[in-house]
Z-matrix of the N, CA and C atoms (Angstrom, degrees):
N
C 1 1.428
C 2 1.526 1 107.86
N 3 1.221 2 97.06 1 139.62
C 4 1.637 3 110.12 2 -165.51
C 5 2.006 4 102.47 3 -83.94
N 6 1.664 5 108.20 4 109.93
C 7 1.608 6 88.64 5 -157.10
C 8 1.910 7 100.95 6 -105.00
N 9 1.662 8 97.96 7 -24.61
C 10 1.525 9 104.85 8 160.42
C 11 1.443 10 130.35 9 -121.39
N 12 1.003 11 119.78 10 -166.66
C 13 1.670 12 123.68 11 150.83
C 14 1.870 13 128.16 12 -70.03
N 15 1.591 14 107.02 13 93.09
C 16 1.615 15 99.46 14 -175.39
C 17 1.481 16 103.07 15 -47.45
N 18 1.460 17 107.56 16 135.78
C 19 1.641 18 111.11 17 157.80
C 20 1.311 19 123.19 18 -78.31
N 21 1.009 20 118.54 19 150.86
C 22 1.693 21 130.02 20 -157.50
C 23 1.840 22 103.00 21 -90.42
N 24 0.943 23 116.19 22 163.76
C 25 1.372 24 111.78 23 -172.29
C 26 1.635 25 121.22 24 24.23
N 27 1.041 26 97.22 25 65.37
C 28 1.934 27 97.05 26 -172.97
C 29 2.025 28 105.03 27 -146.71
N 30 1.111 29 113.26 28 133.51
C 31 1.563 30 95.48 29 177.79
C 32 1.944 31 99.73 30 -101.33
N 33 1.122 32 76.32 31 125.71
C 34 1.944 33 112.81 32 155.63
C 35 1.250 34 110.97 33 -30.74
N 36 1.251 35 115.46 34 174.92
C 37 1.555 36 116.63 35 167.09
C 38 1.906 37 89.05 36 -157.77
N 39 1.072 38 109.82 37 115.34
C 40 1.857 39 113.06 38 -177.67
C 41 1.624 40 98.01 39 -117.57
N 42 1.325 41 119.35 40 125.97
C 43 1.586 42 162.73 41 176.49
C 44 1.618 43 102.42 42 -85.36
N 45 0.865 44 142.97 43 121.25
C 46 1.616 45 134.47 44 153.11
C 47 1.570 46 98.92 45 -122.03
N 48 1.166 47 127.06 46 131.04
C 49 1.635 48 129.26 47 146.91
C 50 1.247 49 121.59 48 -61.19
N 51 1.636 50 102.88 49 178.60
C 52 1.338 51 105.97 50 179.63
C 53 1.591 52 118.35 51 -83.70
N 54 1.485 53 101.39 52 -11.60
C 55 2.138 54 108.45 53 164.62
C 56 1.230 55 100.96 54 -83.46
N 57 1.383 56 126.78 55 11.07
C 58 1.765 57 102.21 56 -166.55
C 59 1.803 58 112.97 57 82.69
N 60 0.628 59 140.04 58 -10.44
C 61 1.960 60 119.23 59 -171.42
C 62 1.692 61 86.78 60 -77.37
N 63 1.402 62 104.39 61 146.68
C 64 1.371 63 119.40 62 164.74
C 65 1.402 64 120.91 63 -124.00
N 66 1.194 65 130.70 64 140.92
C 67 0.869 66 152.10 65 136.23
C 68 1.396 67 160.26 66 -67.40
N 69 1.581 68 150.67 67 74.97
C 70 1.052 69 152.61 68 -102.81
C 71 1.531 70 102.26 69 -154.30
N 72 1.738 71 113.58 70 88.71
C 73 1.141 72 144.83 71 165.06
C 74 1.452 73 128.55 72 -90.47
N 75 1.689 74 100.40 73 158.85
C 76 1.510 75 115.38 74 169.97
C 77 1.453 76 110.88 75 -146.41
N 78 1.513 77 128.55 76 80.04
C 79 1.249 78 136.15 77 158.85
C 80 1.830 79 88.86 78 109.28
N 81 1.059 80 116.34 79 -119.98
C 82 1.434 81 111.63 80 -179.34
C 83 2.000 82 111.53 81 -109.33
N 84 1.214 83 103.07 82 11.86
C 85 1.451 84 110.00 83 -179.36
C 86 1.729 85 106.68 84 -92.64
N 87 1.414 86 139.23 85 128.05
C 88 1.406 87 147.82 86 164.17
C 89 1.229 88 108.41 87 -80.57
N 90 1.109 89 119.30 88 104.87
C 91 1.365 90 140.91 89 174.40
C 92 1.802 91 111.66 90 -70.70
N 93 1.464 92 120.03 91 -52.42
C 94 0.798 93 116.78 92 -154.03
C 95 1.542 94 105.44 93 -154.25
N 96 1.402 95 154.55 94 131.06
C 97 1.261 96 152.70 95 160.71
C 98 1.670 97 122.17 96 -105.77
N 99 1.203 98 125.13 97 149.89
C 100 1.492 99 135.72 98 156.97
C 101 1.017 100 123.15 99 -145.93
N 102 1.321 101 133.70 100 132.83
C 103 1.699 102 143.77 101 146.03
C 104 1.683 103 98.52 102 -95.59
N 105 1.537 104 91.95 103 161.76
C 106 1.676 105 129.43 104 173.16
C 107 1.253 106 123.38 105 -73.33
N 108 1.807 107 103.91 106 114.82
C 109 1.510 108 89.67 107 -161.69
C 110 1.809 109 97.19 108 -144.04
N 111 0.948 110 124.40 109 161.53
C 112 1.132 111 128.80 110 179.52
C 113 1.468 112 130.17 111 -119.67
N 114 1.347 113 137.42 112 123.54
C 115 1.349 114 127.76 113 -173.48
C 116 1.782 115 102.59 114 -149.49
N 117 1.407 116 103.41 115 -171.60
C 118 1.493 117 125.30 116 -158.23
C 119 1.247 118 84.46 117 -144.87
N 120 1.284 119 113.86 118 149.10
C 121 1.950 120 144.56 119 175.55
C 122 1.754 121 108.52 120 -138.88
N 123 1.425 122 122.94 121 113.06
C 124 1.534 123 99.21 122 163.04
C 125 2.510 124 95.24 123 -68.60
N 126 1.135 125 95.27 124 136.68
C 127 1.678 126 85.36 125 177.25
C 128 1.782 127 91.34 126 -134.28
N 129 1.638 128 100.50 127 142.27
C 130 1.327 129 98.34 128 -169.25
C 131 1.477 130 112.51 129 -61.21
N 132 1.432 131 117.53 130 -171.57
C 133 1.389 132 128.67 131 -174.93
C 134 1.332 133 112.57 132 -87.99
N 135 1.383 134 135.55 133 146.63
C 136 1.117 135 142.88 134 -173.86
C 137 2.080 136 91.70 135 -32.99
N 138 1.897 137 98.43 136 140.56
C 139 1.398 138 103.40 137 144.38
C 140 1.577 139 126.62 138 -117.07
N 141 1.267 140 128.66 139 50.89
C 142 1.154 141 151.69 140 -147.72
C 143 1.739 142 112.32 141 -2.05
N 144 1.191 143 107.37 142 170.80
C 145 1.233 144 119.46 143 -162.41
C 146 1.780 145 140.82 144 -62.91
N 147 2.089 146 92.11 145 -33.77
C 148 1.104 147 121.72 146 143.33
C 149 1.650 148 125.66 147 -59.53
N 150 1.290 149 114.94 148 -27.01
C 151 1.560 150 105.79 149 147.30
C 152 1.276 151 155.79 150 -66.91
N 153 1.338 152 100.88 151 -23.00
C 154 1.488 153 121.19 152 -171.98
C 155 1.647 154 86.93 153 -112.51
N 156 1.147 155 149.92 154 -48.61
C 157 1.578 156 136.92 155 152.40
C 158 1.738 157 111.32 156 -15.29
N 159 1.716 158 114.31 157 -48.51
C 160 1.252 159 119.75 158 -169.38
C 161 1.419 160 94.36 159 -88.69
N 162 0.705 161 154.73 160 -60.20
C 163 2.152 162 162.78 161 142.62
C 164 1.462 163 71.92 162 24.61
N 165 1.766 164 117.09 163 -96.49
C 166 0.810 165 137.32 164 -133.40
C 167 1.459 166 110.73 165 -70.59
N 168 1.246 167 117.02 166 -26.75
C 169 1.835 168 119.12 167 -166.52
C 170 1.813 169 98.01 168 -81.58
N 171 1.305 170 119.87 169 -7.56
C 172 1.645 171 128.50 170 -155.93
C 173 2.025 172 95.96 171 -130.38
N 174 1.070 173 113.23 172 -5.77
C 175 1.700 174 105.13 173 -166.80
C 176 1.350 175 89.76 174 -93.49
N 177 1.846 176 100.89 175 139.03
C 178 1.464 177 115.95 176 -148.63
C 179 1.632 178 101.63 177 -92.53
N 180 2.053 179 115.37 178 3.27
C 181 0.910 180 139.67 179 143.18
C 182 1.621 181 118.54 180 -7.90
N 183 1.761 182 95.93 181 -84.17
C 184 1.575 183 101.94 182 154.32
C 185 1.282 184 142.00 183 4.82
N 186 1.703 185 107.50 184 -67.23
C 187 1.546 186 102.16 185 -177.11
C 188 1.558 187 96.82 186 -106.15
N 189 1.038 188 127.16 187 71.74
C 190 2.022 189 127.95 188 158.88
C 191 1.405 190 95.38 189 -141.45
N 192 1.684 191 92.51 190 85.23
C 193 1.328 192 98.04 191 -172.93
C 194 1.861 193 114.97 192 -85.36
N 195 1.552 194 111.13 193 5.94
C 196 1.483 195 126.07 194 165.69
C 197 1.412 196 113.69 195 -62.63
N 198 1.432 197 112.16 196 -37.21
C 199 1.620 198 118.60 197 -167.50
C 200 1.643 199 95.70 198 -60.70
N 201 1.819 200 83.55 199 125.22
C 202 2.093 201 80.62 200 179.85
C 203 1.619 202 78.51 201 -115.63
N 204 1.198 203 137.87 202 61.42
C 205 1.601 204 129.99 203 166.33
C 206 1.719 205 94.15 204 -78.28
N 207 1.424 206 101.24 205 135.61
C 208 1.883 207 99.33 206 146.43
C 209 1.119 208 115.80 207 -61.30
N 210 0.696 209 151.26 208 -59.85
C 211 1.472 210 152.98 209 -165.77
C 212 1.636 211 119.78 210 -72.11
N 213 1.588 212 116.30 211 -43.34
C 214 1.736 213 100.41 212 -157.57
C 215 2.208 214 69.73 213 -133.52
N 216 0.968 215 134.62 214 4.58
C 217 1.589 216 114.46 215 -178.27
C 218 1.774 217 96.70 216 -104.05
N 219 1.753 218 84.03 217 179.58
C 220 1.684 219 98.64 218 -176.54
C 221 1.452 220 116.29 219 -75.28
N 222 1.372 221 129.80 220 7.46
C 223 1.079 222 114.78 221 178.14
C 224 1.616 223 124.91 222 -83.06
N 225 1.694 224 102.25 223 145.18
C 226 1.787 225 110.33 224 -148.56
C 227 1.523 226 106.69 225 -67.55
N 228 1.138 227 99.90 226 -24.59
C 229 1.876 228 109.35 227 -177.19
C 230 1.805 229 106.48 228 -86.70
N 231 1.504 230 114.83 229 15.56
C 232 1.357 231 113.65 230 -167.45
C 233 1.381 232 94.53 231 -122.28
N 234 1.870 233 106.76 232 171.07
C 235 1.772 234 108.18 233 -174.96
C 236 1.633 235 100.88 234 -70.96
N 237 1.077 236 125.99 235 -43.17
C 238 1.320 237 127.76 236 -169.66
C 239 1.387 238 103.93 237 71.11
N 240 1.260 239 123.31 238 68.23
C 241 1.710 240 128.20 239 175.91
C 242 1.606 241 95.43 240 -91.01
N 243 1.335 242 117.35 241 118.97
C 244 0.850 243 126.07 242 173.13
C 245 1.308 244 113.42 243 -113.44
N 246 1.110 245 127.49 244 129.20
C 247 1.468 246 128.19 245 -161.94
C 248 1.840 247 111.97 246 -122.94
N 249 0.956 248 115.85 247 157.38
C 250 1.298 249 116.64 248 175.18
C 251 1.679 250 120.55 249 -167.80
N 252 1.303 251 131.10 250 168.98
C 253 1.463 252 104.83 251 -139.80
C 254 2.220 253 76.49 252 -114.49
N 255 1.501 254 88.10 253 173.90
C 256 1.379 255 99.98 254 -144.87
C 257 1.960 256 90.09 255 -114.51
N 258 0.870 257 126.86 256 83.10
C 259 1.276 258 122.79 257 -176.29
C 260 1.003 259 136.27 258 -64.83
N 261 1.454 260 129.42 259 -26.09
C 262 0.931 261 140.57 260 151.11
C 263 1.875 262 123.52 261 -69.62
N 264 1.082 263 113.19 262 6.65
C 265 1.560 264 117.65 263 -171.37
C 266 1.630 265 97.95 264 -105.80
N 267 1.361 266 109.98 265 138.97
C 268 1.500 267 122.92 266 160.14
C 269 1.613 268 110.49 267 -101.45
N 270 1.536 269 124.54 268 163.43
C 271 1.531 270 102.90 269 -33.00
C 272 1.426 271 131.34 270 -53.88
N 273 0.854 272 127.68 271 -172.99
C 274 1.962 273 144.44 272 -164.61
C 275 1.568 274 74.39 273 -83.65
N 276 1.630 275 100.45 274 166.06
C 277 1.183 276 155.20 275 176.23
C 278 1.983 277 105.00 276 33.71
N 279 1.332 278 79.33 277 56.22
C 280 2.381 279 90.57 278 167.21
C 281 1.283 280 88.85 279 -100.65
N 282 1.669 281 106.87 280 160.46
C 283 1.428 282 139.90 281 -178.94
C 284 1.622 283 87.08 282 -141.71
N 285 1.403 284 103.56 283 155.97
C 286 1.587 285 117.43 284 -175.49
C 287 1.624 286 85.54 285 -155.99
N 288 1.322 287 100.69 286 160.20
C 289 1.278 288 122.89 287 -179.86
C 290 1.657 289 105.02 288 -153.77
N 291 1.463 290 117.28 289 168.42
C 292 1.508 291 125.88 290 175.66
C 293 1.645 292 94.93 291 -105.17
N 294 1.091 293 133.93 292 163.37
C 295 1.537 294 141.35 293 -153.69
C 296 1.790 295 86.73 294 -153.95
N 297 1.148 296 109.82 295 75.54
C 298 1.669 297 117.57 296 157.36
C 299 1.494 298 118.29 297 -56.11
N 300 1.312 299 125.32 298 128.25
C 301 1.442 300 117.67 299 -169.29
C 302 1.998 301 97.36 300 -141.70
N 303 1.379 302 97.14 301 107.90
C 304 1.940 303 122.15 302 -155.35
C 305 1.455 304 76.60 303 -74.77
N 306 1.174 305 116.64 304 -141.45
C 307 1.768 306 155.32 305 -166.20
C 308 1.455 307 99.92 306 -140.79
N 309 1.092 308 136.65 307 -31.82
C 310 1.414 309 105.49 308 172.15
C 311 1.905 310 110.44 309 -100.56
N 312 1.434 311 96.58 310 24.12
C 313 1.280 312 95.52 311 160.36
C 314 1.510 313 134.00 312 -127.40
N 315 1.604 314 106.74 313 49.96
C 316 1.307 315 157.40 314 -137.83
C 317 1.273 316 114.27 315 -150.78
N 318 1.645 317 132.41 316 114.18
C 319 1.342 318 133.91 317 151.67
C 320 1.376 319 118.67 318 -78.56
N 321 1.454 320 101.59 319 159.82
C 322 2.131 321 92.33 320 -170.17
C 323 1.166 322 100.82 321 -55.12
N 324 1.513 323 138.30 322 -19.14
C 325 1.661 324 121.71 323 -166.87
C 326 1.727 325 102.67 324 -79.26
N 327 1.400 326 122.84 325 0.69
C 328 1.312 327 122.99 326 -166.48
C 329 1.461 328 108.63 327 76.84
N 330 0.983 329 135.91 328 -13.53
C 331 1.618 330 120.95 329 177.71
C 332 1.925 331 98.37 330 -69.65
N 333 1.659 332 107.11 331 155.97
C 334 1.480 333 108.88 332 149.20
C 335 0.946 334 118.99 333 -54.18
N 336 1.100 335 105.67 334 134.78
C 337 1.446 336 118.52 335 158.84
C 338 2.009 337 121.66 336 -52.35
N 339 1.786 338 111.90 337 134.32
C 340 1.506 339 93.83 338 -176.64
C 341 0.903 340 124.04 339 -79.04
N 342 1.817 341 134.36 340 4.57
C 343 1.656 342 113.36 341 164.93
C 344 1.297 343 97.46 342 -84.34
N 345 1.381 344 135.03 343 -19.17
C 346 1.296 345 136.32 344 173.01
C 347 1.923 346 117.43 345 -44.47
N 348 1.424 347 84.50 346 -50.93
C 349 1.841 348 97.15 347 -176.49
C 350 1.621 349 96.68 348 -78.83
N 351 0.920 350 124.79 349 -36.96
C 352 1.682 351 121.11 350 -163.30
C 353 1.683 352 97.19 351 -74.81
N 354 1.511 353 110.96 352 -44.54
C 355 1.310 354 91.42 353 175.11
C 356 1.496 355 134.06 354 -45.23
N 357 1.406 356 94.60 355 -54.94
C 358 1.618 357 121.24 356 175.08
C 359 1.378 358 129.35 357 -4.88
N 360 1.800 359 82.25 358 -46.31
C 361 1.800 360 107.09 359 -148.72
C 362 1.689 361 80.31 360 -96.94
N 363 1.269 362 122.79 361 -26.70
C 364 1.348 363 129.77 362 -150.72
C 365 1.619 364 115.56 363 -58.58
N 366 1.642 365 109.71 364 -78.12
C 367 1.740 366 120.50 365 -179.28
C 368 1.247 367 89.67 366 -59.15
N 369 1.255 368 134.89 367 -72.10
C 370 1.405 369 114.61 368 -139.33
C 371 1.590 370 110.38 369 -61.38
N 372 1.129 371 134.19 370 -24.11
C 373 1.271 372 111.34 371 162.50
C 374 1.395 373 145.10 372 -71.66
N 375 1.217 374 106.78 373 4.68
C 376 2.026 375 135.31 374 161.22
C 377 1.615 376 80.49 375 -69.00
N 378 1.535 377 112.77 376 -82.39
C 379 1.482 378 121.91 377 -159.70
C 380 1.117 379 98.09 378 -28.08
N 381 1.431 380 137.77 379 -37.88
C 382 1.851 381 125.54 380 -159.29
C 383 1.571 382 104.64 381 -74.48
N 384 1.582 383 104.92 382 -16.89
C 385 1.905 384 89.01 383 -176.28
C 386 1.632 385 87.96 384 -102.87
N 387 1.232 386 108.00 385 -53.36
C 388 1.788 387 117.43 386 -164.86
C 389 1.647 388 105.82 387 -14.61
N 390 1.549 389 81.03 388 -67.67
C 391 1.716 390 75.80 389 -169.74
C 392 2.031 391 130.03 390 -76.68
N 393 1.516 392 89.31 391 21.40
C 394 1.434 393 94.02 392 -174.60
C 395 1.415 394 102.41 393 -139.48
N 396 1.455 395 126.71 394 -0.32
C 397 1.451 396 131.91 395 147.51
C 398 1.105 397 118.66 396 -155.84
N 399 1.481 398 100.61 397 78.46
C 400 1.999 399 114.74 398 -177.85
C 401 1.434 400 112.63 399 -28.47
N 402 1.539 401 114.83 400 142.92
C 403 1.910 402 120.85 401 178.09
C 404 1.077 403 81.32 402 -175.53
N 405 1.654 404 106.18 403 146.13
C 406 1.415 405 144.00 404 -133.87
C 407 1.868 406 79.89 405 -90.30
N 408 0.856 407 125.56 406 -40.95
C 409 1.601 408 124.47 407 -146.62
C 410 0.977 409 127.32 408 -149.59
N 411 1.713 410 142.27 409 118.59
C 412 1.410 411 110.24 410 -179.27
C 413 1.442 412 97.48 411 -148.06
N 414 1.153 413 139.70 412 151.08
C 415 1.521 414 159.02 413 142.46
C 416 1.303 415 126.20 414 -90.09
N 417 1.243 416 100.20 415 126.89
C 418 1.480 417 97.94 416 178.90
C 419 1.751 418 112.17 417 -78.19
N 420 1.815 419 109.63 418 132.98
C 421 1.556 420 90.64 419 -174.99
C 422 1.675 421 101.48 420 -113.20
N 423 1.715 422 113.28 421 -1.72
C 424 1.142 423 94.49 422 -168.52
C 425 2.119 424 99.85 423 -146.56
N 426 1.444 425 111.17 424 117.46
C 427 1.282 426 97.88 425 173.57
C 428 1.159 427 114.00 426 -145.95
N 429 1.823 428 118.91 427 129.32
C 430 1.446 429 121.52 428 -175.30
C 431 1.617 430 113.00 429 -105.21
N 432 1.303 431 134.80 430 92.38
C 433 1.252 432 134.12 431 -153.99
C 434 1.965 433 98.30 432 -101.05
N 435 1.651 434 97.12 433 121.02
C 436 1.379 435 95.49 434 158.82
C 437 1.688 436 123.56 435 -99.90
N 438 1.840 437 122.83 436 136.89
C 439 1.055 438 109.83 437 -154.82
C 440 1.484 439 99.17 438 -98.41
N 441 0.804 440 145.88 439 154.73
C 442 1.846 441 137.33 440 159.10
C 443 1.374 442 104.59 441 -66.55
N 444 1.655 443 94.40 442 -66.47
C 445 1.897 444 102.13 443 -149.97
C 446 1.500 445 86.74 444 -148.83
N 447 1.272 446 107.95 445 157.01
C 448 1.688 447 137.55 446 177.34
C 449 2.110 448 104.39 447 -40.38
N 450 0.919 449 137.83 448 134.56
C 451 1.628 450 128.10 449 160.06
C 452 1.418 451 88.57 450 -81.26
N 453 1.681 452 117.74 451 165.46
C 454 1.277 453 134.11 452 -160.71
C 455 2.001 454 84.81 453 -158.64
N 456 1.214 455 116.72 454 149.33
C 457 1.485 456 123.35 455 169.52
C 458 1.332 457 116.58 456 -91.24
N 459 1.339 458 110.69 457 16.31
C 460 1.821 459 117.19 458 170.68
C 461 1.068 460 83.45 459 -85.87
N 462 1.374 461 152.47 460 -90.20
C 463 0.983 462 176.25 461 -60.38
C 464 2.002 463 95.75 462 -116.29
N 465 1.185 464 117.05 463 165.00
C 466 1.671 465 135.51 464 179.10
C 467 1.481 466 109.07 465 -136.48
N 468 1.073 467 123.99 466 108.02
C 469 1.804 468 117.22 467 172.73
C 470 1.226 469 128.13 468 -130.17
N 471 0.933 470 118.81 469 138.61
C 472 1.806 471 135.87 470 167.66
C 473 0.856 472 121.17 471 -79.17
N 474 1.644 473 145.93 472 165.96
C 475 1.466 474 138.39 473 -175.10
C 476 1.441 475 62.50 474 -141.72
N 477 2.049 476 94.37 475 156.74
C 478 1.295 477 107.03 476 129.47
C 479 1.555 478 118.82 477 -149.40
N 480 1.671 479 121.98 478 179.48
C 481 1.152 480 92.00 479 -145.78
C 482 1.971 481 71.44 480 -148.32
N 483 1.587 482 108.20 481 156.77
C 484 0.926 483 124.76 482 165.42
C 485 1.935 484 135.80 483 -168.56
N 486 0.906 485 144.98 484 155.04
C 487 1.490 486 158.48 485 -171.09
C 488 1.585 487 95.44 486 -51.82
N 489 1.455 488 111.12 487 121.81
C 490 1.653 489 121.18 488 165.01
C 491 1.351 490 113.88 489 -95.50
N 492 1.518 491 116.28 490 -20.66
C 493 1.292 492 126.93 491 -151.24
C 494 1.434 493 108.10 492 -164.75
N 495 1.656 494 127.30 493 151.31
C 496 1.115 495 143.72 494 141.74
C 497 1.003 496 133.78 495 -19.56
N 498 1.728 497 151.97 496 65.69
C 499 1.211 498 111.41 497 -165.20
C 500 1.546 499 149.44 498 -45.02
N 501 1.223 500 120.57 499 165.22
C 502 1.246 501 111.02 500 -179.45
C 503 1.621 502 129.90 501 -140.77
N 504 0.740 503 112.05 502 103.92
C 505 1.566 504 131.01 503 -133.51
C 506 1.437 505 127.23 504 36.24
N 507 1.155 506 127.01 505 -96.62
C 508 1.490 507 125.03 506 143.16
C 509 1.379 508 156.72 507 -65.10
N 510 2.110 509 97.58 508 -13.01
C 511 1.063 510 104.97 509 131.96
C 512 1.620 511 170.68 510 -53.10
N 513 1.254 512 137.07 511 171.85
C 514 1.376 513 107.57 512 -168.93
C 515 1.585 514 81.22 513 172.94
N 516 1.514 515 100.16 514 128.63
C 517 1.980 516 139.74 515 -166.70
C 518 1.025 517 115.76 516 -119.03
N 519 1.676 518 113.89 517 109.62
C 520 1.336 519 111.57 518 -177.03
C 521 1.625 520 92.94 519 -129.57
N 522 1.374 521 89.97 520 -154.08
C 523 1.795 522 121.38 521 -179.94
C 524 1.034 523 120.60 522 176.98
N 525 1.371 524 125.37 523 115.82
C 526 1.568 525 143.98 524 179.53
C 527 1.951 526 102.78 525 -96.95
N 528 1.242 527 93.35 526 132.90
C 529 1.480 528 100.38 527 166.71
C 530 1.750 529 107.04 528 -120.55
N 531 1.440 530 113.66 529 151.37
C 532 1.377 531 93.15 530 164.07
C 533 1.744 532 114.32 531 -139.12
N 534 1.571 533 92.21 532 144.56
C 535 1.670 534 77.80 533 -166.99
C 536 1.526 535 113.52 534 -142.63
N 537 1.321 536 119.74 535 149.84
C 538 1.491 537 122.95 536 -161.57
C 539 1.214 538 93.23 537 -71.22
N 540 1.521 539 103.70 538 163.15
C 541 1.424 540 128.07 539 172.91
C 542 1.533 541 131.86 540 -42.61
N 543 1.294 542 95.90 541 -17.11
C 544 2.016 543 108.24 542 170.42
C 545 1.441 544 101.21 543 -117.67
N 546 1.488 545 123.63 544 26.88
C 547 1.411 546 128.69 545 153.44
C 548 1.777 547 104.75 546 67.14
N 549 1.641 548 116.69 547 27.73
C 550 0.909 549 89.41 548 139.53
C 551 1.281 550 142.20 549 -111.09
N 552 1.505 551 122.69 550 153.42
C 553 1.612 552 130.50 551 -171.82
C 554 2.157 553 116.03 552 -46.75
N 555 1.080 554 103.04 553 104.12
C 556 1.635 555 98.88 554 170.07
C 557 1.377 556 119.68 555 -92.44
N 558 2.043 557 123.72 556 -26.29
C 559 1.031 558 128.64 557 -174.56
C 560 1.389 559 112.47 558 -156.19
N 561 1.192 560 121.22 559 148.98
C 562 1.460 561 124.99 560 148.05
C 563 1.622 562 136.27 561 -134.83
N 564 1.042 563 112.92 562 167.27
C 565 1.479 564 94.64 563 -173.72
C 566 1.964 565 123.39 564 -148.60
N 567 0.746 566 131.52 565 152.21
C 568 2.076 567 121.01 566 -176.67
C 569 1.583 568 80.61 567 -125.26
N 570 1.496 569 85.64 568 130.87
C 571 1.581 570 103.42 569 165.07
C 572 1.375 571 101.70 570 -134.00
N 573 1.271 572 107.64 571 -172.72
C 574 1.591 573 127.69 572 -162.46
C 575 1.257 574 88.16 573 -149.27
């Protein structure tokens, strides 16, 4: 659970126990917490790759060229997940995006990197309400991601992302899946 604002250019200090809860500090301030938890998603069926390619070449994302997000803004050193909602896909209100993966988003073993993957899963699940009940602002405060299998940079992937739940007041329920280029599933995740 997201408990402050990470500072930008600053190194962390991360705690794990022997149950798993983590902890994710900077000097005596908690930035961030997790324990081990387990859940189930019905998450729709692959919308293949050429879809979320088109998501992305058409998401009106694109021109807000202010957004300095790593992940979903224009900046050149960022993923630039651009997401956009899929109209023709059931159920109603999915967003898909293409998940570009550079070389510096790569460890020497070739796997992604994990703020790389955590991002991934990250904007596009704002995108699943954003674009279907505009609000000025949102943070993610809560995300439990299950992984399948390792990402590798051979590999091409799409996220997509959609509504678990109703909102509720200031809340807001999604789920990001993400999946290689022949649609199969590597991750998913329920955030808050």
């Amino acid at each position: 659970m997201l408990k402050s604002p990470p500072p930008l250019e600053t190194d962390l200090r991360l705690i794990i126990d022997k149950e798993g809860f983590m902890e994710l500090s900077v000097q005596d301030l908690v930035i961030a917490s997790g324990v081990p938890v387990s859940f189930n998603i019905n998450y729709p069926s692959p919308v293949g790759y050429e879809n979320a390619l088109q998501a992305t070449n058409f998401s009106p994302l694109r021109t807000i060229t202010e957004n300095t997000c790593f992940g979903c803004g224009a900046r050149p050193d960022g993923m630039q997940l651009y997401s956009d909602i899929l109209n023709s896909y059931k159920p109603d209100k999915i967003v898909a995006s293409k998940v570009e993966i550079t070389d510096e988003f790569v460890d020497d073993s070739g796997n992604i990197k994990n703020k790389i993957f955590w991002t991934s899963l990250d904007c596009p699940g704002a995108h699943a309400y954003m674009f279907f009940d505009p609000f000025p602002f949102v943070v993610l405060g809560r995300m439990a991601v299950h992984k399948l299998k390792p990402t590798h940079s051979n590999q091409e992937y799409y996220v997509v992302a959609w509504q678990i739940a109703e909102k509720e007041k200031r809340k807001y329920y999604t789920s990001t899946a993400l999946h290689s280029a022949d649609d199969e599933l590597y991750a998913f995740t329920k955030q808050t």
